[in-house]
VOMAR-103356 format. One record per residue (C-alpha): x negated, y, z; residue in three letters. Coordinates in steps of 0.001 Angstrom, whole numbers. Example, Ala and Ser with C-alpha at 12.3 -4.5 7.8 and 13.67 -1.06 7.14 Angstrom:
<recs>
<rec><x>-12300</x><y>-4500</y><z>7800</z><nutor>ALA</nutor></rec>
<rec><x>-13670</x><y>-1060</y><z>7140</z><nutor>SER</nutor></rec>
</recs>
This chain:
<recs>
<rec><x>42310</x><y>41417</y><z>-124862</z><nutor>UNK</nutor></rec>
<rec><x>45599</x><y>42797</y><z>-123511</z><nutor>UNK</nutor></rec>
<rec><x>48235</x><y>40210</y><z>-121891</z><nutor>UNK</nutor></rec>
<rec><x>50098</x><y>41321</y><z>-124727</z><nutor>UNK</nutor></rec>
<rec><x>47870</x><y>40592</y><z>-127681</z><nutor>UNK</nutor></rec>
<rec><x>47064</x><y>37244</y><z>-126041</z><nutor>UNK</nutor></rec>
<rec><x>50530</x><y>36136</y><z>-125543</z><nutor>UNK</nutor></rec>
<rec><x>52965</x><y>38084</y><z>-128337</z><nutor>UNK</nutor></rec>
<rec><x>56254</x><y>36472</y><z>-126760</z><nutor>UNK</nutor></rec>
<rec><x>55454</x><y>38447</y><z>-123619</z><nutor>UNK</nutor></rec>
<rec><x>56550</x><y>42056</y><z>-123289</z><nutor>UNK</nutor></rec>
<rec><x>54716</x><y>44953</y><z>-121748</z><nutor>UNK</nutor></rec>
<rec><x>54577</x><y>45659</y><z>-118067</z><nutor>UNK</nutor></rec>
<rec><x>56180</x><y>49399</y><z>-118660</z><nutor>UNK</nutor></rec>
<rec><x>57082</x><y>51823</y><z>-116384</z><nutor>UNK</nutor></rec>
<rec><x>59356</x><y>54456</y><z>-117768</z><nutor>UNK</nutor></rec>
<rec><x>59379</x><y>57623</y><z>-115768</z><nutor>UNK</nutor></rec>
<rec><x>62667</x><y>58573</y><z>-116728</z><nutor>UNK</nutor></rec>
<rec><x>64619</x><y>55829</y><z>-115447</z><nutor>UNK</nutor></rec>
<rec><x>63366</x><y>54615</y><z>-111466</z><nutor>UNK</nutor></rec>
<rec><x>64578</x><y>51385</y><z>-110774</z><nutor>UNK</nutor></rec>
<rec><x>64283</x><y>49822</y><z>-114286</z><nutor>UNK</nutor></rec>
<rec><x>61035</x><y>48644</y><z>-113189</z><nutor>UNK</nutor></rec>
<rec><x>58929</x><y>46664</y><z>-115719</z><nutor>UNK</nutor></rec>
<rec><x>62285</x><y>46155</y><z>-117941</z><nutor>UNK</nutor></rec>
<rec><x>61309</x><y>46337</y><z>-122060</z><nutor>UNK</nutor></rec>
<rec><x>63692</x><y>49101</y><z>-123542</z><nutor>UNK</nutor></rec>
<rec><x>63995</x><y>49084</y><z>-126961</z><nutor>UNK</nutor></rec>
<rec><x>64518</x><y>52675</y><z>-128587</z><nutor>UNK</nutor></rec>
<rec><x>68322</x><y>52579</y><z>-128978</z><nutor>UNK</nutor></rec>
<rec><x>68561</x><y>51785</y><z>-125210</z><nutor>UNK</nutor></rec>
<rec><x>66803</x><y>54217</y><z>-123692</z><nutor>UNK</nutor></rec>
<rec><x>68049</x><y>56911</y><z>-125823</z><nutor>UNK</nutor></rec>
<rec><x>71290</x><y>55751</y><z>-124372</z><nutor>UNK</nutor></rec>
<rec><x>70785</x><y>56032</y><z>-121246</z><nutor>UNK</nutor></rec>
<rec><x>69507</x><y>59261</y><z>-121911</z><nutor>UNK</nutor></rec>
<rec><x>72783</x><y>60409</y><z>-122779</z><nutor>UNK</nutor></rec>
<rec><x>74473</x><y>58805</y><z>-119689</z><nutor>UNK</nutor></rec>
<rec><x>72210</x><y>60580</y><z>-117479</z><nutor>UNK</nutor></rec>
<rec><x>72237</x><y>64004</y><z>-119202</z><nutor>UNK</nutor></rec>
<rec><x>76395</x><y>63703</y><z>-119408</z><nutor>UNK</nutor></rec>
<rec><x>76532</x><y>62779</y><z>-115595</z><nutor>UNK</nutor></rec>
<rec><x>74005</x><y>65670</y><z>-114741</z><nutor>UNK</nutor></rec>
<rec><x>76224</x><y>67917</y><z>-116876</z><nutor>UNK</nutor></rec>
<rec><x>79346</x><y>66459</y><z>-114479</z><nutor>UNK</nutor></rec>
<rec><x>77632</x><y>67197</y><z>-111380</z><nutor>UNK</nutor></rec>
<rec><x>76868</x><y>71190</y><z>-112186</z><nutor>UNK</nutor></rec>
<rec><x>80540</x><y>71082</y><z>-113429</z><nutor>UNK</nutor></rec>
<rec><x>81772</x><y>69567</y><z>-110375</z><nutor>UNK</nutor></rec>
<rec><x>80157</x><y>71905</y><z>-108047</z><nutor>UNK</nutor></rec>
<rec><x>81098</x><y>75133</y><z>-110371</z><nutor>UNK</nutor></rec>
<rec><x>84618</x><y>74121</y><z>-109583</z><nutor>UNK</nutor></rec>
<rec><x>84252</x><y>73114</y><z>-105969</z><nutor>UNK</nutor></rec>
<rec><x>82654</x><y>77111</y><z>-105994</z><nutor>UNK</nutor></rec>
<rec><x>85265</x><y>78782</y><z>-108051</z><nutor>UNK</nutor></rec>
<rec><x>88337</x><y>76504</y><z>-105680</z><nutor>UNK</nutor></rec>
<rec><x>86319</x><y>78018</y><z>-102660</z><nutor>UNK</nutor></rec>
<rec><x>86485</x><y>81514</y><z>-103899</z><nutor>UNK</nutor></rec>
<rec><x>90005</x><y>81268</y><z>-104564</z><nutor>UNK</nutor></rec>
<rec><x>91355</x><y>80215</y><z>-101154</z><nutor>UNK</nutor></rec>
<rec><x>88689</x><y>82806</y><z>-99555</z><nutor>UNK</nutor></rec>
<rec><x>90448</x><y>85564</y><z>-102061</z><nutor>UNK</nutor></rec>
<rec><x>94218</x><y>84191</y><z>-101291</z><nutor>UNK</nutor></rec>
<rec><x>93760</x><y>84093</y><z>-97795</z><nutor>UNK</nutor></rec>
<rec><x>92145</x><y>87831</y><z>-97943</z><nutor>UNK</nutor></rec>
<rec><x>95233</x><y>88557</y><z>-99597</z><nutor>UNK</nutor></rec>
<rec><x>97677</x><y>87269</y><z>-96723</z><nutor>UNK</nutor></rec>
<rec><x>96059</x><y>88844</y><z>-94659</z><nutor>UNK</nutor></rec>
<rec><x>96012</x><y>92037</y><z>-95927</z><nutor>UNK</nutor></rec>
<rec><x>100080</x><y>91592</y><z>-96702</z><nutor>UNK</nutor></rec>
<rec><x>100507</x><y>90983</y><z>-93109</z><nutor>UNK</nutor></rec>
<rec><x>98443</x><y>93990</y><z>-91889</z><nutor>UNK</nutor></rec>
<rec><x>100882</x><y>96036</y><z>-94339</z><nutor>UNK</nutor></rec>
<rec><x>103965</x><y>94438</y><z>-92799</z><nutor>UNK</nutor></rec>
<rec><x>102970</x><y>95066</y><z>-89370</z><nutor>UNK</nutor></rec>
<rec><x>101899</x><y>98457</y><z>-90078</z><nutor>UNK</nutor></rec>
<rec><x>105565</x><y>99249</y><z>-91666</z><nutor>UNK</nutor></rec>
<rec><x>106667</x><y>97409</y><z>-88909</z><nutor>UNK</nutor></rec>
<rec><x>105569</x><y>99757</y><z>-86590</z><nutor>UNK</nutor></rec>
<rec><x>106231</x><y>102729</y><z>-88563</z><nutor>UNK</nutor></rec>
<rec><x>109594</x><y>101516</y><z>-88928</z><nutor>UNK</nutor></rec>
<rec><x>110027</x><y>101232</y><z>-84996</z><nutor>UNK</nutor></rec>
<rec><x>108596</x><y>104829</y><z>-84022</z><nutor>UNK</nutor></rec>
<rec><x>111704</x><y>105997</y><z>-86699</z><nutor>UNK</nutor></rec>
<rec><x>114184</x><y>104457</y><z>-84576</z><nutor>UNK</nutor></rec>
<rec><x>112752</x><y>106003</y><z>-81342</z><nutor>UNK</nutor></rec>
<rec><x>112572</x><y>109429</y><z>-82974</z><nutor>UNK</nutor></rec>
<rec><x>115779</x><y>108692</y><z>-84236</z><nutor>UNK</nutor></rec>
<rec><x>117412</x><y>108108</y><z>-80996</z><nutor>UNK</nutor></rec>
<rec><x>115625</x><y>110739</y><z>-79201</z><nutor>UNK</nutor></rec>
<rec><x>117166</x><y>113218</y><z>-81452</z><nutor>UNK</nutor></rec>
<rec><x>120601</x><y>111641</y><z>-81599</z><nutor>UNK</nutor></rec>
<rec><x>120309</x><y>110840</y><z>-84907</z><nutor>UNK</nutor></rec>
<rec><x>121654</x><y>107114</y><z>-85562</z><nutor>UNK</nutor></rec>
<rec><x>120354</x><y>104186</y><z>-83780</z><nutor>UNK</nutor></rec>
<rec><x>118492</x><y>101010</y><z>-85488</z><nutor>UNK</nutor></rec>
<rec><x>121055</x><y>100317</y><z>-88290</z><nutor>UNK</nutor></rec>
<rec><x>121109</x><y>103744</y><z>-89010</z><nutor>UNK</nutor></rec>
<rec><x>117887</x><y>103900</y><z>-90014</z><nutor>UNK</nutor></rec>
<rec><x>117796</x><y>100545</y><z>-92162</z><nutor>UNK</nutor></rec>
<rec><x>120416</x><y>102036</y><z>-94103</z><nutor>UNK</nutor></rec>
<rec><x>118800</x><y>105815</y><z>-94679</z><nutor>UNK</nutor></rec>
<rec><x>115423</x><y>105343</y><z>-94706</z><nutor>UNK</nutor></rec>
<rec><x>112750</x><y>103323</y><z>-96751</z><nutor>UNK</nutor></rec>
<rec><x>109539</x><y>102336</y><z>-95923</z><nutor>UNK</nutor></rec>
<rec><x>107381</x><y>101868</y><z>-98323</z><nutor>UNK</nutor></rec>
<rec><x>103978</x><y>100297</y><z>-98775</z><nutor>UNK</nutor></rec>
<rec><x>101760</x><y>102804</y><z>-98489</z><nutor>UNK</nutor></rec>
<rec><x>102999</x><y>104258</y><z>-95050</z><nutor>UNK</nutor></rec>
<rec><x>105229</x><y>106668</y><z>-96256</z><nutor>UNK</nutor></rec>
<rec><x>108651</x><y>107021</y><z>-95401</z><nutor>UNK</nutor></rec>
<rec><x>111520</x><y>108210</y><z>-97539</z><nutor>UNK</nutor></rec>
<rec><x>114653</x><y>109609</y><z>-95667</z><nutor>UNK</nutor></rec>
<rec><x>118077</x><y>109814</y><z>-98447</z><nutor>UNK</nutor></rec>
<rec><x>120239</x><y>111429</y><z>-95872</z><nutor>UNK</nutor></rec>
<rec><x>120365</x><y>114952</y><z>-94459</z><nutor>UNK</nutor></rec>
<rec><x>118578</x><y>115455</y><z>-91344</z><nutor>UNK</nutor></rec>
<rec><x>120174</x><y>118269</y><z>-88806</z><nutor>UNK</nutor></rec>
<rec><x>117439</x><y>118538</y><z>-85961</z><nutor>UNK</nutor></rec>
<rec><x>118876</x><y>122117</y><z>-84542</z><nutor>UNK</nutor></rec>
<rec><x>117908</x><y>120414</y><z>-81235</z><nutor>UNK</nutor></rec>
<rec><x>114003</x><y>120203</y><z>-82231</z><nutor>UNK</nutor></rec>
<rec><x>112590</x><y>122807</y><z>-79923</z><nutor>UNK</nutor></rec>
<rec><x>108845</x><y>121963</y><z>-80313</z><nutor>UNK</nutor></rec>
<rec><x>107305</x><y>120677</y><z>-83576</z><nutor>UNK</nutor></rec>
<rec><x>108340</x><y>116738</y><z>-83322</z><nutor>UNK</nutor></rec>
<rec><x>108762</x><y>115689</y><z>-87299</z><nutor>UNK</nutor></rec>
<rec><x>107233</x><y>112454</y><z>-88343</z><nutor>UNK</nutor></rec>
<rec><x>104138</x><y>113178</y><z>-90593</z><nutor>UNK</nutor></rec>
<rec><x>105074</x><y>109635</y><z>-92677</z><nutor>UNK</nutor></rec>
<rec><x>108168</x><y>111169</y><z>-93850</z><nutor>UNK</nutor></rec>
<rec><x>107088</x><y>112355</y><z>-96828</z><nutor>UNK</nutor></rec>
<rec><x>110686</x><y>112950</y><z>-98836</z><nutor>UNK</nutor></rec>
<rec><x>113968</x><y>114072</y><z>-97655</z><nutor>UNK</nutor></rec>
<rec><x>116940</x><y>113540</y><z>-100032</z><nutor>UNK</nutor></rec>
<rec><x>119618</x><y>116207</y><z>-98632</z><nutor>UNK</nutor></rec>
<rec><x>119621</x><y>118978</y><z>-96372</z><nutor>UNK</nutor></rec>
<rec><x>116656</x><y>119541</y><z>-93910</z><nutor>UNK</nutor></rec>
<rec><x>117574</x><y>121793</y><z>-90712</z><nutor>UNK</nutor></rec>
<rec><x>115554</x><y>122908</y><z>-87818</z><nutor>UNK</nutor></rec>
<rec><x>117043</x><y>125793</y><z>-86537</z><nutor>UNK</nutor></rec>
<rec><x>116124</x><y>125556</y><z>-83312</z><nutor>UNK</nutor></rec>
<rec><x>112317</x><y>125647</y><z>-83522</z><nutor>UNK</nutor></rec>
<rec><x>110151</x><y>129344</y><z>-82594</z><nutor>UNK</nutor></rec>
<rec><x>106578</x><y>128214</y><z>-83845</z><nutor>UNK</nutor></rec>
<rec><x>105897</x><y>126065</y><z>-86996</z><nutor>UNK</nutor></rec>
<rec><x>102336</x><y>125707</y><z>-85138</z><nutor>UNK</nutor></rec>
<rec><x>101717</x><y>122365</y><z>-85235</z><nutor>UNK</nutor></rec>
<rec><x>104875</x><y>121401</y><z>-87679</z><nutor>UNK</nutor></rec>
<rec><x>104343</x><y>118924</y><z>-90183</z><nutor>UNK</nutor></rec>
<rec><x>107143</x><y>118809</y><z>-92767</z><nutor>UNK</nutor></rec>
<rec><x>107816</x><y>116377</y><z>-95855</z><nutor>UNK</nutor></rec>
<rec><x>106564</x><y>117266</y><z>-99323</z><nutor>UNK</nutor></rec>
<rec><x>109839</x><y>117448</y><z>-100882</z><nutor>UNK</nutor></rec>
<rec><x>113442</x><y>118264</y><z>-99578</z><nutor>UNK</nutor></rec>
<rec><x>116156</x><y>117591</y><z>-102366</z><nutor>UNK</nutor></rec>
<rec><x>118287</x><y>120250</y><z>-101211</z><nutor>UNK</nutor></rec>
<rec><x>117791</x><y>123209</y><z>-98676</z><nutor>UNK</nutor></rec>
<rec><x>115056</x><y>123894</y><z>-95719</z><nutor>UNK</nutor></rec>
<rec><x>116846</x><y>125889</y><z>-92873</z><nutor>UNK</nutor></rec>
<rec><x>114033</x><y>127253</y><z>-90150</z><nutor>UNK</nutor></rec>
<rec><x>116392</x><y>130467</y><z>-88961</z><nutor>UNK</nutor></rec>
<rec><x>114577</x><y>130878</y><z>-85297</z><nutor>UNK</nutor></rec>
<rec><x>110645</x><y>131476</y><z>-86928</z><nutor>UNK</nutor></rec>
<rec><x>109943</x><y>134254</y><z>-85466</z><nutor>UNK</nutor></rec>
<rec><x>106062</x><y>134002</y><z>-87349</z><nutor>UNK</nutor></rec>
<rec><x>105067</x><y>132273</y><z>-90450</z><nutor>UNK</nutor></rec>
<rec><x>101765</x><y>131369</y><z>-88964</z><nutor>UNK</nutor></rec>
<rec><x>100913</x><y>127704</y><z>-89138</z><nutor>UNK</nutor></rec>
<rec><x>103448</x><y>127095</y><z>-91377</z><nutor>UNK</nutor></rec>
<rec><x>103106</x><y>124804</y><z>-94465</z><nutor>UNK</nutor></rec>
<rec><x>105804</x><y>124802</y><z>-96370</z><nutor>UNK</nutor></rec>
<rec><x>107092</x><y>121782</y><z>-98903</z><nutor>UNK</nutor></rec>
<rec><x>105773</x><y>121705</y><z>-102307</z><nutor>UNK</nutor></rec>
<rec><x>109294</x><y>121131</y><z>-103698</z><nutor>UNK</nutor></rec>
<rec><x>112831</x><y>122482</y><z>-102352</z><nutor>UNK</nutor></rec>
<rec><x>115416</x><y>121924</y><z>-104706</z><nutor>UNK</nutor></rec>
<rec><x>117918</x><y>124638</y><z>-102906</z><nutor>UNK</nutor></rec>
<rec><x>117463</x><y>127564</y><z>-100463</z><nutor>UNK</nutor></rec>
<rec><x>114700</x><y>128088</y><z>-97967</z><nutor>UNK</nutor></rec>
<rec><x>116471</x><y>130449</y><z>-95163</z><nutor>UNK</nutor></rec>
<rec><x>114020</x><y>131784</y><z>-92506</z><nutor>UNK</nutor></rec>
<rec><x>116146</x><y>134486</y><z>-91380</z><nutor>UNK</nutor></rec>
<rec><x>114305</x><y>135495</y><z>-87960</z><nutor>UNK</nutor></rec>
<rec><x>110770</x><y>136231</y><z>-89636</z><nutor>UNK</nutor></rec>
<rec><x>110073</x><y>139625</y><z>-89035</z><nutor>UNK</nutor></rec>
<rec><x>106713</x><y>140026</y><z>-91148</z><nutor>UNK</nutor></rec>
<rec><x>105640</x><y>138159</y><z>-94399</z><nutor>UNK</nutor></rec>
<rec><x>102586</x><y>138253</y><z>-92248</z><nutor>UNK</nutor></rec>
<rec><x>101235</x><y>134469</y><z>-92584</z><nutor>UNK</nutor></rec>
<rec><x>103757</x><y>133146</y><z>-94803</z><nutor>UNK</nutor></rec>
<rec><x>101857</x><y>131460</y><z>-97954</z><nutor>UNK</nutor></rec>
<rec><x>104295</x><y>130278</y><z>-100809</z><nutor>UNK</nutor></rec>
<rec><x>101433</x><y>129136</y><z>-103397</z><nutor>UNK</nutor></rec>
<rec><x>101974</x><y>126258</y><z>-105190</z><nutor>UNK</nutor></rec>
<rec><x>105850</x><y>125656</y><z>-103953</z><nutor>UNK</nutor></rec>
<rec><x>109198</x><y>125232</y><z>-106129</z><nutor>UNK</nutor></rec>
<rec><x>112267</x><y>126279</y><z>-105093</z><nutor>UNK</nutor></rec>
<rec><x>115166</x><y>125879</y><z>-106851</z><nutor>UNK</nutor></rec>
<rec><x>116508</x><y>128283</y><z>-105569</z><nutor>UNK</nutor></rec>
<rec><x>116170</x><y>131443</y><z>-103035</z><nutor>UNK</nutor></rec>
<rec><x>113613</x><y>132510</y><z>-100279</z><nutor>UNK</nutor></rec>
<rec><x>116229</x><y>134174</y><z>-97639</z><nutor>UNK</nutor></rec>
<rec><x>113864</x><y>136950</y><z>-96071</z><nutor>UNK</nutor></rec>
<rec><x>116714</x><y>139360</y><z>-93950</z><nutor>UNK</nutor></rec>
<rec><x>114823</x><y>140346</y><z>-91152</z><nutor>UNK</nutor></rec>
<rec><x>111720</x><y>141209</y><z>-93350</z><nutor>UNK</nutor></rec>
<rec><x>110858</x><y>144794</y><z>-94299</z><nutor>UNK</nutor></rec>
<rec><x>111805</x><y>145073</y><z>-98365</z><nutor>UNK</nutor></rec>
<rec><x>108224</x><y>146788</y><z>-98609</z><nutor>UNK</nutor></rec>
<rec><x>106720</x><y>143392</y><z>-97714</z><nutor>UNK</nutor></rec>
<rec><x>109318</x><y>141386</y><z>-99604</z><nutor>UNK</nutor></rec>
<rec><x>108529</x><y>143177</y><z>-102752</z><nutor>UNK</nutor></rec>
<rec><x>104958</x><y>142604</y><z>-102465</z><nutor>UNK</nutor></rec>
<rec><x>106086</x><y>138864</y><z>-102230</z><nutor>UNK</nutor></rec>
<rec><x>108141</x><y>139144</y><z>-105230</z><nutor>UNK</nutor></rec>
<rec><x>104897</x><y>140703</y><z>-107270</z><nutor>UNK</nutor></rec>
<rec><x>102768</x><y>138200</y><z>-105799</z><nutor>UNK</nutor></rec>
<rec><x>105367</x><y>135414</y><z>-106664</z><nutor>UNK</nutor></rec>
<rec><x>106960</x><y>136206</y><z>-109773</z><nutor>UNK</nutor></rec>
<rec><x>108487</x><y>132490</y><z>-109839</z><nutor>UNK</nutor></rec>
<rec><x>110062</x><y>132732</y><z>-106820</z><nutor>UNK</nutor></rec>
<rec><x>113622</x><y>134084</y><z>-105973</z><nutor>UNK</nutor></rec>
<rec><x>112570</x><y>136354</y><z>-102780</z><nutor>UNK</nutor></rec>
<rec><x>115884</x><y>138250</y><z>-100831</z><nutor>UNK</nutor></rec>
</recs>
């Protein structure tokens, strides 16, 4: 006969699996249902706890990526912004404050110039490739070769390149808003206009017309003299 059956005000020696520590305790029904609960809602805690402790790590990993990538685009306009002002000076152009006020530098790398730029000096191909847009008139009369010229995607106003003596290398903007004048080409030999706008002509003297009306076929859009 069990301990139990031979003394009834005595309760079982249990051992409940569930709950270490409660050692030979009785639990009626009620109780350990509810500590059932308070284990399964501090369980549910802890995975909630470290959730958040991984989502709050992720988040200062991501914010700190993103500092540092602002600073890497700072330092790179930084430095963008400081070969300007050398080219600048070299070609007597303004100085530092000149610069802040004409040109801006945005994000990407690419530079924006909203002045005219008269580089008549330029006698070797020296034009920044990160300015990508000049707002006015763009002059460099005073280059021969365009080989090795890199020139901005879009001048507002005119392009003036009078002392080309060959189109060869040259690229061209996509978009001129006025004139392009390369009055020292002697052949059409070279010179590609696909894909450009001008606004408004293509200044051709020196070129045969046989050439320049093979142009003018070629380019129907274009305003070829």
């Amino acid at each position: 006969m069990s301990e139990f059956l031979a003394n009834p005000f005595i309760a079982p020696k249990t051992e409940n699996p569930n709950f270490p520590g409660l050692g030979n305790k009785f639990l009626l029904a009620k109780d350990a249902k509810r500590y059932e609960d308070l284990l399964g809602k501090e369980e549910i805690q802890n995975d909630q706890d470290k959730k958040n402790s991984s989502i709050s790590t992720d988040l200062d990993v991501a914010l700190k990526n993103e500092e540092m990538e602002k600073l890497k685009k700072t330092n790179e306009i930084r430095e963008i912004s400081k070969q300007i002002i050398a080219w600048a000076e070299k070609y007597n152009l303004g100085d530092k404050v000149w610069v802040e006020k004409n040109f801006e530098f945005n994000n990407d790398g690419s530079v924006i110039c909203n002045t005219s730029l008269y580089l008549d000096s330029m006698i070797e191909p020296d034009f920044p490739k990160s300015i990508k847009r000049v707002n006015g008139v763009l002059s460099i009369d005073g280059l021969a070769s365009a080989k090795g010229l890199n020139l901005p995607d879009i001048v507002s106003v005119s392009l003036f390149l009078n002392c080309l003596t060959s189109a060869k290398g040259l690229n061209l903007p996509k978009e001129i808003g006025g004139d392009i004048f390369l009055g020292s080409l002697i052949s059409a030999e070279g010179l590609n206009l696909t894909g450009i706008e001008v606004g408004g002509y293509i200044f051709l003297h020196k070129v045969p017309d046989g050439e320049k009306n093979k142009l003018s076929k070629k380019y129907p859009d274009l305003n070829i003299v």
